[in-house]
C-alpha positions in Angstrom: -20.1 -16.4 -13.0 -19.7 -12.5 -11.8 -18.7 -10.2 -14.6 -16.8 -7.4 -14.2 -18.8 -4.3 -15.7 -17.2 -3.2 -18.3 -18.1 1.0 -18.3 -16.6 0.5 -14.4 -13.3 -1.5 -15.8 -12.7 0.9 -18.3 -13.3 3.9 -15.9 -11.2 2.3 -13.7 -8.5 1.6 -16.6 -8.5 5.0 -17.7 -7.8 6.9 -15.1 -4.5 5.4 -14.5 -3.2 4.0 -17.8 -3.4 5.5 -21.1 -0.3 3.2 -23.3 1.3 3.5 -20.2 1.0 4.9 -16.7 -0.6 8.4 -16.8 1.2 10.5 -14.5 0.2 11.6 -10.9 -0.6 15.2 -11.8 -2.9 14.6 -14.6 -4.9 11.7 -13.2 -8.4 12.1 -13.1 -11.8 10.8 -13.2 -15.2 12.4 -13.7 -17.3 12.8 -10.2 -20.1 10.9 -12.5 -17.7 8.1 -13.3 -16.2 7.7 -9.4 -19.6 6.8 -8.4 -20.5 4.6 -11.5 -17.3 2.3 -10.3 -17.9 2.6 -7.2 -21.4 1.8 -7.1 -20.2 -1.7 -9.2 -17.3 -2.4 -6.7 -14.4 -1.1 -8.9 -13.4 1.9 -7.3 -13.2 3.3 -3.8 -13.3 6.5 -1.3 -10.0 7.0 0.0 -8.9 4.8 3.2 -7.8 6.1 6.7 -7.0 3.3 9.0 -5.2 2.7 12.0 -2.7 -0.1 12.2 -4.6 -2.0 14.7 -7.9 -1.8 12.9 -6.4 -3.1 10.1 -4.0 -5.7 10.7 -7.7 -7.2 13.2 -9.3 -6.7 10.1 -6.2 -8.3 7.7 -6.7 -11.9 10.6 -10.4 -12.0 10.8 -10.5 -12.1 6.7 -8.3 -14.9 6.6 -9.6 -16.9 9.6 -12.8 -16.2 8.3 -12.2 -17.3 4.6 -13.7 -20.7 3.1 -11.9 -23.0 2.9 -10.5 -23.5 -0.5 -11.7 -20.5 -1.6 -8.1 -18.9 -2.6 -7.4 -21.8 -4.3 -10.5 -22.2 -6.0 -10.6 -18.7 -7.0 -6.7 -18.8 -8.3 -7.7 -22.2 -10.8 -10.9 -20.5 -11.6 -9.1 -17.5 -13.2 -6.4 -19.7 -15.5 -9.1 -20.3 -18.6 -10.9 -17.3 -17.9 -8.2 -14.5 -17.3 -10.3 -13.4 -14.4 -6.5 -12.3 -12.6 -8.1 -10.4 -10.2 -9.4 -13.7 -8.7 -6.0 -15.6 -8.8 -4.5 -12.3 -6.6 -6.0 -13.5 -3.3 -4.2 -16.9 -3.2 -1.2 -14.8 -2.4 -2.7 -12.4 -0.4 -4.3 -15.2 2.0 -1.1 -16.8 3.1 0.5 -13.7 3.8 -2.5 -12.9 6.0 -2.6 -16.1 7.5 0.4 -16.1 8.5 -0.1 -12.4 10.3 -0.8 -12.5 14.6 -3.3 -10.3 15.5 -1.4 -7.6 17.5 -0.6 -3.9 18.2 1.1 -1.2 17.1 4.7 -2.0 19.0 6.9 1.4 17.9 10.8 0.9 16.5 12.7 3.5 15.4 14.8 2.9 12.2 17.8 4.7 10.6 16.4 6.1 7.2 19.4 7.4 5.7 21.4 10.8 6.3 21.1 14.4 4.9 24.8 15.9 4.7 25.0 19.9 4.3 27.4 22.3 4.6 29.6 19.3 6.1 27.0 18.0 8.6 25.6 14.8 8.3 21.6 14.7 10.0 19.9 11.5 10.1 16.3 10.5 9.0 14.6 7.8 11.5 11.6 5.4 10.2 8.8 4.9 12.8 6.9 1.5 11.9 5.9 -1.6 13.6 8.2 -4.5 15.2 6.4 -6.8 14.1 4.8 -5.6 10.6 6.7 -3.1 9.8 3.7 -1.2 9.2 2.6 2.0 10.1 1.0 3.7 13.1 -2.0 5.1 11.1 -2.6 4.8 7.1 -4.3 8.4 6.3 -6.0 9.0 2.6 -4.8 5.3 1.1 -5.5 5.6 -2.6 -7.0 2.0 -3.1 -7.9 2.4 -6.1 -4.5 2.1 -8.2 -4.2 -1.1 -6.0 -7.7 -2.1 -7.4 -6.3 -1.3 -11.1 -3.2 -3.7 -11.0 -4.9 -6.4 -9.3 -7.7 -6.1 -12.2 -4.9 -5.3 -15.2 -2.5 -7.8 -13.7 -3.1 -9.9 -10.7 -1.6 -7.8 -8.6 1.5 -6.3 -8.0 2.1 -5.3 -4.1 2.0 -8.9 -2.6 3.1 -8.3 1.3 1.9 -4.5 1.7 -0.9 -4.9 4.0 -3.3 -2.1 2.7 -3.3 -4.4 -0.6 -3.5 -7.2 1.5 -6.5 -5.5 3.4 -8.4 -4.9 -0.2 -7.4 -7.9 -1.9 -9.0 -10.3 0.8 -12.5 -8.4 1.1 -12.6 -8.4 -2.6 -12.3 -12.2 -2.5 -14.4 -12.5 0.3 -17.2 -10.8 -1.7 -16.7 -12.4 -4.8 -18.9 -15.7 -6.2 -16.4 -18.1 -7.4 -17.5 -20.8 -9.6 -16.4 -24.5 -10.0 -12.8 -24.5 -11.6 -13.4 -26.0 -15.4 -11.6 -28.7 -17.0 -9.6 -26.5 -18.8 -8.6 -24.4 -15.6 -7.4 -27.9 -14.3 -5.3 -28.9 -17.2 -3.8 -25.3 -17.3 -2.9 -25.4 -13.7 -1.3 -29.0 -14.9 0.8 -27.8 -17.5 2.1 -24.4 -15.2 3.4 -28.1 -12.8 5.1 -29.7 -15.9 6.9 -26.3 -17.0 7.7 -25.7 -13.5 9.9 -29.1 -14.0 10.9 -29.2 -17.3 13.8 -26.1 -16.8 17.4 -26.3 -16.7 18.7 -26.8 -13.1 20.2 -23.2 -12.8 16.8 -21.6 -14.6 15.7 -18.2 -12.9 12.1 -17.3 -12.6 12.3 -15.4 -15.7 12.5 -18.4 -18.1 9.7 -20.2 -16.6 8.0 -16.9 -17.2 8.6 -17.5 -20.4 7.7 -20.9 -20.2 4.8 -20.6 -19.7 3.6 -18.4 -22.7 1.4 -20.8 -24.6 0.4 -22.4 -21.5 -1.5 -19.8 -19.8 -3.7 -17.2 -22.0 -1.6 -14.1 -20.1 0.8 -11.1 -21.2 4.4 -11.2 -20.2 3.3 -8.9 -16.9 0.2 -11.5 -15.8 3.2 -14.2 -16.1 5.4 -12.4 -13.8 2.3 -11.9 -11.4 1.3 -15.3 -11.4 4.9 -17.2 -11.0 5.1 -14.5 -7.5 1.7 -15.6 -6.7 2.5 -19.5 -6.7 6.1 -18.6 -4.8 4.2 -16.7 -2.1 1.8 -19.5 -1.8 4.6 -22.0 -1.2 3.9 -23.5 -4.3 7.0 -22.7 -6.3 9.1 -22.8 -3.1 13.1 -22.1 -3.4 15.3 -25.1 -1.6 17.7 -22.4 -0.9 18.0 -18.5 -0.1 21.7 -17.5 -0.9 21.7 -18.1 -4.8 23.2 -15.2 -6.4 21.8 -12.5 -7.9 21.5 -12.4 -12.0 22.2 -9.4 -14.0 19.0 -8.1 -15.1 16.8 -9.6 -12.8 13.3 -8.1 -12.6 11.8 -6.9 -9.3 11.1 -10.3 -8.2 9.4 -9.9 -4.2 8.7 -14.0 -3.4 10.5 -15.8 -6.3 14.0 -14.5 -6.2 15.5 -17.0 -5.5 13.7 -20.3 -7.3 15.6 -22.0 -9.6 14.4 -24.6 -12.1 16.1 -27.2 -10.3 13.6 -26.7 -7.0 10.6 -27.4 -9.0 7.2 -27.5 -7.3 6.5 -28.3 -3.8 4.0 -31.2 -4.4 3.3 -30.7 -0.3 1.9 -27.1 -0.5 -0.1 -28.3 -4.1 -1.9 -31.5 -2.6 -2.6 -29.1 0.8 -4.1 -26.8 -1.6 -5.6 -28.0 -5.0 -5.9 -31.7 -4.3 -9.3 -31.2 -4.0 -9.6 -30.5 -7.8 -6.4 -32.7 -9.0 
């Protein structure tokens, strides 16, 4: 099995987190250090891409990927807390389900500036189809890099993390998901059915301490992870909104009534199950 190194981790870890996120202006890491973690794969020059480049780039990844790889990688990370492996589950079906195509230009109302009585409005330039941008210029990758290692991941969807998170599966050895993985996997299924009908996401969050060796924060990564994936799939989108909802992105609108999608689990782990 790959280890992370741990002088990289901890260079990586440190430069953005010190009992809490260290602020922009005093973020910084040693030249020496950069290149330690970036000779071991932990941390990275910054990116300038354009948007074709990079959504060709986003396709080919996930065309290209093994087949139950994702999948393989996301069990493989239960026992071992490896949560940068369980990441690119999510970040594979977003991908896959990404055409290949070029920058098409729309023009969106940003919001208005009002002074001295007149009201000025801001447009948004990005793609039709994407909603991404033109061209990505000085992309810090490497506080992408540091939630996906502290907690599986936390920008699901935007396509430079989606970009990162598949060539660092795609480079990654993967071992044969343990018994232990499998019977984790199993009980994140029974908790996912053992909620009150009206349950939100958060209390199958809390579910599953116990189950999965995780912090509250790797919970709330891995429930969006399995939502994304289609796993944890909501039978309906107009549920209302609870008061003091976290910043759910894929899960919003689950309930404990919906389940698992048994479909999207055999498609994707019957091979272990």
């Amino acid at each position: 099995m790959s280890q992370i190194d741990q002088r990289a981790k901890k260079i990586l870890f440190d430069t953005f987190w010190k009992n809490g996120w260290i602020d922009t202006d005093y973020r910084n890491t040693p030249p020496e250090d950069f290149e330690y973690a970036k000779a071991q794969g932990l941390m990275f020059d910054p990116l300038v891409i354009t948007h074709d480049a990079l959504i060709e780039r986003i396709v080919d990844l996930a065309q290209g990927m093994p087949a139950g790889k994702p999948a393989k990688a996301f069990l493989c990370s239960l026992s071992s807390r490896r949560v940068d492996w369980r990441s690119g589950l999510a970040s594979w079906h977003v991908a896959r389900r990404m055409p290949k195509h070029l920058y098409q230009e729309l023009r969106r109302l940003g919001g208005h500036t009002f002074r001295n009585g007149v009201s000025t409005p801001h447009w948004r330039y990005e793609c039709s189809v994407c909603a991404g941008r033109d061209t990505y210029w000085q992309e810090d990758l490497n506080v992408l890099n540091f939630e996906r290692v502290r907690w599986g991941g936390v920008r699901h969807g935007d396509l430079i993390y989606t970009l990162l998170d598949l060539e660092q599966l795609e480079k990654a050895r993967i071992p044969e998901p343990l018994p232990e993985d499998i019977e984790i996997f199993k009980g994140i299924l029974d908790a996912a059915t053992s909620l009150r009908p009206n349950d939100a996401p958060g209390a199958l969050r809390e579910r599953l301490r116990g189950v999965v060796p995780s912090s509250k924060e790797e919970r709330s990564r891995l429930v969006e992870i399995l939502a994304c994936a289609g796993i944890l799939q909501a039978l309906a989108t107009d549920r209302p909104r609870l008061g003091g909802t976290p910043d759910w992105r894929f899960i919003t609108d689950w309930r404990g009534q919906d389940g698992f999608n048994p479909t999207a689990v055999d498609a994707l782990f019957g091979a272990w199950l």
